[in-house]
C-alpha positions as CSV (number, residue, x, y, z in Angstrom):
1,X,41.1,-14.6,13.3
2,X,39.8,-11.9,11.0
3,X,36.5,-10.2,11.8
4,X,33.3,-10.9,9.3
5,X,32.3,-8.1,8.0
6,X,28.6,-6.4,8.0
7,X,27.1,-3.4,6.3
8,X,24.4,-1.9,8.2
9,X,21.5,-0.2,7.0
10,X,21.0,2.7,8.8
11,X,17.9,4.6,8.7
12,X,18.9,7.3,11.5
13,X,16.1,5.2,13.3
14,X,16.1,4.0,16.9
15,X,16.0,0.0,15.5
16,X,18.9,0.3,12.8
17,X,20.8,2.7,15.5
18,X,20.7,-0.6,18.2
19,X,21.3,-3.3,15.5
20,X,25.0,-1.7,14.3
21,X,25.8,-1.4,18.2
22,X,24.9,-5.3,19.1
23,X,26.8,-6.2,16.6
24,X,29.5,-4.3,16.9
25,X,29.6,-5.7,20.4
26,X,29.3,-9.6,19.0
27,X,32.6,-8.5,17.7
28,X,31.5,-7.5,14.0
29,X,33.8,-5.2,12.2
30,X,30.6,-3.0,11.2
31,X,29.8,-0.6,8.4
32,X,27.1,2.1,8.6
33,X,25.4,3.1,5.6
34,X,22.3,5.0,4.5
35,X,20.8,4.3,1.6
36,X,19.7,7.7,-0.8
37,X,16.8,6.2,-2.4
38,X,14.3,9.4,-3.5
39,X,14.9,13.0,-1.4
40,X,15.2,15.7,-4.0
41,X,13.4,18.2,-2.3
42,X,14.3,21.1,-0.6
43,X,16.1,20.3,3.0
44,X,13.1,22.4,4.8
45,X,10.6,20.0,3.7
46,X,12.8,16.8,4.3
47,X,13.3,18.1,7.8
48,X,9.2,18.6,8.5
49,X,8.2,15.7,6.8
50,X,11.0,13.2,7.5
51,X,10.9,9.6,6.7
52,X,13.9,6.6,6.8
53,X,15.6,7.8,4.0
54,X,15.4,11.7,4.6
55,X,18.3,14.2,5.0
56,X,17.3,14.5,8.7
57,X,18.1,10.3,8.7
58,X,21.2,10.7,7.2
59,X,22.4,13.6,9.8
60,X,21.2,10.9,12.5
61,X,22.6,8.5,11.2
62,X,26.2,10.2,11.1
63,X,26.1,11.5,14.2
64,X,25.2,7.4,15.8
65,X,28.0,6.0,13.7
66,X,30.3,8.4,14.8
67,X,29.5,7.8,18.3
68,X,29.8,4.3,17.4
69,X,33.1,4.8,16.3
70,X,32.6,2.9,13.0
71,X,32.6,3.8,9.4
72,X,29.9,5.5,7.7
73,X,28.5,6.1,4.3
74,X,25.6,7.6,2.1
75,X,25.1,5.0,-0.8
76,X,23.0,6.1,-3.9
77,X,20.2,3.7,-4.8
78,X,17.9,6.0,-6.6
79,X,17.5,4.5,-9.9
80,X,16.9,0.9,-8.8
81,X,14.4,3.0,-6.3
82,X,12.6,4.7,-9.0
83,X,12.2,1.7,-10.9
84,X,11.1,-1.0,-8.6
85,X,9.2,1.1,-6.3
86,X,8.1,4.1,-7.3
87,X,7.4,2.7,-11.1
88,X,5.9,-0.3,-9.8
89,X,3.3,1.9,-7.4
90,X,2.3,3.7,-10.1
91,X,2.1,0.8,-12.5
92,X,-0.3,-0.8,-10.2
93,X,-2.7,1.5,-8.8
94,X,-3.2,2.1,-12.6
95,X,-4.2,-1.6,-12.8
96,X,-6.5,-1.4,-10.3
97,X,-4.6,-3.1,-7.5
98,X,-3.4,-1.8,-4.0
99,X,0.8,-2.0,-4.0
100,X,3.0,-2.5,-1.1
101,X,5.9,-0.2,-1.7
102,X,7.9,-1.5,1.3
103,X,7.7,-4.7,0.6
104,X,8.7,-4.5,-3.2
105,X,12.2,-2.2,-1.6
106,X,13.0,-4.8,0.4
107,X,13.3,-7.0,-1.3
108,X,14.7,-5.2,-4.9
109,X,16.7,-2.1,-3.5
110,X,17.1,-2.4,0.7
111,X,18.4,-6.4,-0.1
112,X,19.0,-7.0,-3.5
113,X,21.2,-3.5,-4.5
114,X,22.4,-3.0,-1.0
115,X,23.7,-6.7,-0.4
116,X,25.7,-6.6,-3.9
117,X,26.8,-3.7,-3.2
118,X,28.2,-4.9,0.0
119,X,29.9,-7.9,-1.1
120,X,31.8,-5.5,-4.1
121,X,32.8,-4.5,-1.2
122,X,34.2,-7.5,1.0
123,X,30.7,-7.6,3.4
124,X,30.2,-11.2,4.5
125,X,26.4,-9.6,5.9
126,X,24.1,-6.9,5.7
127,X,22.1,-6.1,8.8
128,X,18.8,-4.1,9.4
129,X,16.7,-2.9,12.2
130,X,13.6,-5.0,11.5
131,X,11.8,-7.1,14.0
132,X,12.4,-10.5,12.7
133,X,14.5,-13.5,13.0
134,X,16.2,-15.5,10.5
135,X,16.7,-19.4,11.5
136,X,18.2,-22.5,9.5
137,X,16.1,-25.1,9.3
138,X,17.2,-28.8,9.5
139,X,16.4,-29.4,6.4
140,X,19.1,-26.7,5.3
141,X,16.3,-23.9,4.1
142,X,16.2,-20.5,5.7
143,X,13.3,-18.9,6.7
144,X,12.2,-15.9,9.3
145,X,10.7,-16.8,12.6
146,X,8.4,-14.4,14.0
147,X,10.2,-11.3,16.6
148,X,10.2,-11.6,19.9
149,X,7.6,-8.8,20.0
150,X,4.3,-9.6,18.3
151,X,3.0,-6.1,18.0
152,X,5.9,-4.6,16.3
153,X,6.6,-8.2,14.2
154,X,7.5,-7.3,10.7
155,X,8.1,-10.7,8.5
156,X,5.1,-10.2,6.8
157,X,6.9,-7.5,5.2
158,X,9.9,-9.8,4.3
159,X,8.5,-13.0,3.1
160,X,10.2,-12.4,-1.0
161,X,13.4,-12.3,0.5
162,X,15.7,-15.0,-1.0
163,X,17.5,-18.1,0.4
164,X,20.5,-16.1,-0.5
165,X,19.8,-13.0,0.6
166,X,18.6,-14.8,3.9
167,X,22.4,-16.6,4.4
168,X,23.5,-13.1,3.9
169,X,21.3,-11.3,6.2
170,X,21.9,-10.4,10.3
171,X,18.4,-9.3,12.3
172,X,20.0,-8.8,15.7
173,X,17.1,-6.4,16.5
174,X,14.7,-9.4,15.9
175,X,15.2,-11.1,19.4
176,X,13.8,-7.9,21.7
177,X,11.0,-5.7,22.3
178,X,10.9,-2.2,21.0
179,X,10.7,-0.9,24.8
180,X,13.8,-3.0,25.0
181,X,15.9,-1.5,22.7
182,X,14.7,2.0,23.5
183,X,16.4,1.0,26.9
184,X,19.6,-0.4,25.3
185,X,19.7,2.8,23.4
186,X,19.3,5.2,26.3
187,X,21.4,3.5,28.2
188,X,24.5,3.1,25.7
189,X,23.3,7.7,24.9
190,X,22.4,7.2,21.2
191,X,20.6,10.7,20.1
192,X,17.7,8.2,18.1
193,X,17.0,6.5,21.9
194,X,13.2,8.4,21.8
195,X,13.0,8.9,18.1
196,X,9.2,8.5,17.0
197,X,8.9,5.6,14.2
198,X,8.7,6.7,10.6
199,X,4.7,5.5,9.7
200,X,3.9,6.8,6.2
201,X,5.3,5.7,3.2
202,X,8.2,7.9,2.4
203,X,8.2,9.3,-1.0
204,X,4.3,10.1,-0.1
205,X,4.5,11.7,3.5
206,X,1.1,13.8,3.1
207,X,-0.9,10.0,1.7
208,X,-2.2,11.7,-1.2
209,X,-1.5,8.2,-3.3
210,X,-3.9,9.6,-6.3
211,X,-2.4,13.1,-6.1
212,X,1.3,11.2,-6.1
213,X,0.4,9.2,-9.0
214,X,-0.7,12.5,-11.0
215,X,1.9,14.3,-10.7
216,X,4.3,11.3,-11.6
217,X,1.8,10.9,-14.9
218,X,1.0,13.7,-15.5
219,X,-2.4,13.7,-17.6
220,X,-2.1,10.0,-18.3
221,X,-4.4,9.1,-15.7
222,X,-7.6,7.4,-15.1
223,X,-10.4,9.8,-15.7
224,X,-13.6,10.0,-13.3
225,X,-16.3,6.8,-14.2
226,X,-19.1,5.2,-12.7
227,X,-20.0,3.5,-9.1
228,X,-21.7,0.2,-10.0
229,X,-22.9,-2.1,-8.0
230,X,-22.4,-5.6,-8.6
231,X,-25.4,-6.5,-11.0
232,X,-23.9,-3.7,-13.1
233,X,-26.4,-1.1,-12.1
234,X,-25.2,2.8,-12.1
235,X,-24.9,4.6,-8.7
236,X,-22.7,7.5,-9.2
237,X,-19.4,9.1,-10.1
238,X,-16.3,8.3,-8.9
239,X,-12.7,9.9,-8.9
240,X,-10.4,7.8,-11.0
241,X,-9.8,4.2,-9.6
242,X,-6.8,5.5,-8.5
243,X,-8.3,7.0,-5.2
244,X,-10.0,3.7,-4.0
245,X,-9.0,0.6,-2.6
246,X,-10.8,-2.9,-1.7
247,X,-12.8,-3.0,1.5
248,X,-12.5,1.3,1.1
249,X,-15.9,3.2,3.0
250,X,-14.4,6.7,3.9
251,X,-14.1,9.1,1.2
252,X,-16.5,7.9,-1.3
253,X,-18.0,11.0,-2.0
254,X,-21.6,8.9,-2.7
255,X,-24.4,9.2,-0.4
256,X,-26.7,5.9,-0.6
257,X,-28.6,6.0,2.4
258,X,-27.0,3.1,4.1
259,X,-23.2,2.3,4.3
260,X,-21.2,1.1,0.9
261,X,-18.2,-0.5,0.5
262,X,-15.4,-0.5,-2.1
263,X,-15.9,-4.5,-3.5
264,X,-14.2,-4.7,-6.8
265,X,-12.3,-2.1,-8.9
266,X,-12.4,-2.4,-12.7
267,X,-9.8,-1.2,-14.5
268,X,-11.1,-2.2,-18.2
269,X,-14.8,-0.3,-17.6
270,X,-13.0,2.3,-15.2
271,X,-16.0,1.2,-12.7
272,X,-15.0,1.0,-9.0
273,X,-17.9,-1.6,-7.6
274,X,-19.6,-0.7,-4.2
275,X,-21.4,-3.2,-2.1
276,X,-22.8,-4.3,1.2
277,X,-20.2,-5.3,4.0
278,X,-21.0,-8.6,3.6
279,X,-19.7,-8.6,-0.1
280,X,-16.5,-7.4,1.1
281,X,-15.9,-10.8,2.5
282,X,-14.6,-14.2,0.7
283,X,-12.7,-17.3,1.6
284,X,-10.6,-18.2,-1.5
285,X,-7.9,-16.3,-2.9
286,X,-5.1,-16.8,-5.7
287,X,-1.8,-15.6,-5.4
288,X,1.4,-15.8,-8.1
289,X,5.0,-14.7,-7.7
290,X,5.1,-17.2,-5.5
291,X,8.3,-17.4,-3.0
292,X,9.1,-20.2,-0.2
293,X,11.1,-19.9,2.6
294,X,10.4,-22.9,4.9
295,X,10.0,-25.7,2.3
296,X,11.4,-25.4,-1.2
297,X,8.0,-26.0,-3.1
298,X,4.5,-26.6,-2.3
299,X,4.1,-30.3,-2.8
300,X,1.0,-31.0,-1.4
301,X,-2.0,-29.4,0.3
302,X,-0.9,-27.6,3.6
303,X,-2.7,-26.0,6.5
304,X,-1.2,-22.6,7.6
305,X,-2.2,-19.3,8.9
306,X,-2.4,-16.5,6.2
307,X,-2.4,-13.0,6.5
308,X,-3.4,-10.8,4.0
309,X,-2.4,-7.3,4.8
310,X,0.0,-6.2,7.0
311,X,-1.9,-5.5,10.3
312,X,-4.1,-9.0,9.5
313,X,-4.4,-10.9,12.5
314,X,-3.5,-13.9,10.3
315,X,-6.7,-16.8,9.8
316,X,-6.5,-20.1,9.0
317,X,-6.6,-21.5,5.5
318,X,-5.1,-24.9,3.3
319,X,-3.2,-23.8,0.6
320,X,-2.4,-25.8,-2.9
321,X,-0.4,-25.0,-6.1
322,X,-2.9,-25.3,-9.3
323,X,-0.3,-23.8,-11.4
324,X,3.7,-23.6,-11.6
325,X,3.5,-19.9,-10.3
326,X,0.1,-19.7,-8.6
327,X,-1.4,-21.1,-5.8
328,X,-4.8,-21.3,-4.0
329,X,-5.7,-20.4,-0.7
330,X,-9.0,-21.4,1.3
331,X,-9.9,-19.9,4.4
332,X,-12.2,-21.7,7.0
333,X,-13.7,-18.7,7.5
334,X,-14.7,-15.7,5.3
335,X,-11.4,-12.9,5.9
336,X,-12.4,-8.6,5.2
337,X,-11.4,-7.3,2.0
338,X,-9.0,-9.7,-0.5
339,X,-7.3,-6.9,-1.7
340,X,-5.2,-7.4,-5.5
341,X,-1.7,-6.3,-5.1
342,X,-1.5,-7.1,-1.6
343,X,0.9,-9.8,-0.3
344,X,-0.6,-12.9,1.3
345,X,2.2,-14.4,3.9
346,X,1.8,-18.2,4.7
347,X,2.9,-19.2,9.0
348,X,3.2,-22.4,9.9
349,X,3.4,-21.4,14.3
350,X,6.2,-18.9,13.7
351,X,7.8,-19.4,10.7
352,X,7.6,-17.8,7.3
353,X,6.4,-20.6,5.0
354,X,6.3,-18.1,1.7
355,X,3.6,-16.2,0.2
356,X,3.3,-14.5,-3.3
357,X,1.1,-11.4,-4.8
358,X,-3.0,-11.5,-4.4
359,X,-4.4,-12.0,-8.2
């Protein structure tokens, strides 16, 4: 019987490191490849600042699929990067709204460009080093159900994926703990076993977001305006309302007397709006771009648990369509800082019911 295929992504992490050796041990014939993406600096500063796609990740990444015994290749995926990551990062700070890189290149370059890719090339899978779990529902839909490790759960960064991209798609990481698979890689030698996750976003190590966005547009960028509160009133200068984000208290550079929040940012006035803590709450949101895992459409009112940023706890909400590609979602309680451009993930107990884009 001849082997199924799988192309790995391999990030020269710990996680992606683990995932080609389970499956190679399931009896996969297995593929390791690291996706170029952005790196066009100098090998110094790749090797300080690292990152999943760096040239350090690559060299990791050889040296565990060698040990691995399987083959290995660098893939080039830095147009569709640029486009629908970096573009799109730029495009909406710009708008006002807060981004989420990762999520936007997994779905468009680490799924979409990787799994075609892989196919061309007779892949029945790709497989990745996330903590998640993809299940088949009876009523033939696939979905992810939460990882076996809460803390280090990342489906809320997977909700867009498709249902073909799902059928497509092995998690084998999804069913431990991280300590666990630090103790599967130790004990098997792989040179990633204590490797330190990547944390920043990669094609920004330092978190200078406005100075990123600068240098990408050169002067075409949003000048310095006015601090408003929400009656409209002048209360200072800010930056450019590319250095400030919803629910935002640090860095303000604006000294009221009593503490002020980031509430609203304006892109049409180029006013960023600063309020009370309280104002930084609300319990009704919209979302469009909408994309279901669990249930093929949302029919009718449903209760889930929504989260609204990545390390949200998750609160409970109903949630109801009011238009073909936007939906409604209101909380029982008021949830901190609704932030545009976010994702807002929909659980029903552990499984992904979809989410979409905060309008």
């Amino acid at each position: 019987m001849k082997k199924e295929k799988v192309v790995v992504g391999m990030s020269g992490g710990v996680d992606s490191s683990v995932a080609a050796w389970l499956l190679k041990e399931q009896g996969y014939e297995v593929i390791g490849v690291t996706m170029q993406i952005w790196q066009d600096e100098e090998e110094q500063i790749q090797e300080e600042q690292g990152g999943c796609c760096g040239l350090s990740a690559v060299d990791d990444a050889r040296r565990v699929a060698a040990m691995l015994d399987i083959p290995y290749y660098v893939m080039n995926f830095k147009s569709e990067f640029k486009k629908n990551v970096m573009d799109y990062f730029v495009a909406e700070y710009l708008q006002g709204r807060t981004p989420n890189p990762c999520i936007a290149c997994n779905r468009y370059v680490k799924w979409e460009a990787l799994l075609k890719r892989s196919m061309e090339i007779g892949a029945d899978y790709i497989a990745t080093g996330h903590y998640a779990r993809i299940r088949q529902l009876s009523n033939g839909r696939y979905t992810l159900q939460k990882s076996a490790t809460e803390a280090k759960d990342q489906t809320y960064a997977l909700y867009n994926l498709t249902q073909f991209q799902l059928a497509h798609t092995l998690m084998p990481v999804g069913d431990y703990t991280k300590e666990e698979i630090r103790v599967m890689a130790e004990r098997i030698g792989l040179r990633t076993a204590h490797k330190p996750d990547s944390q920043e976003i990669c094609f920004i190590p330092d978190k200078d977001y406005a100075g990123f966005i600068e240098r990408e547009r050169g002067q075409d960028v949003p000048l310095p305006g006015n601090f408003v509160s929400g009656d409209g009133k002048v209360l200072g200068r800010h930056k450019g309302i590319t250095h400030y984000t919803i629910g935002q208290r640090k860095g303000l550079g604006i000294a009221m007397g009593y503490p002020v929040f980031v509430t609203e940012i304006r892109p049409d006035t180029n006013e960023v709006v600063l309020g009370s803590n309280e104002e930084v709450f609300g319990d009704i949101l919209y979302c469009n771009k909408l994309n279901f895992m669990s249930v093929p459409d949302l029919d009718d009112e449903m209760e889930v648990v929504a989260k609204i940023r990545y390390n949200h706890r998750g609160a409970s909400c109903r949630i109801r369509k009011v238009e073909e590609d936007q939906a409604e979602c209101r909380f029982s309680e008021p949830v901190r800082a609704i932030t545009p451009g976010q994702a807002v993930v929909f659980y029903h107990g552990e499984l992904v019911v979809g989410g979409g884009t905060i309008l």
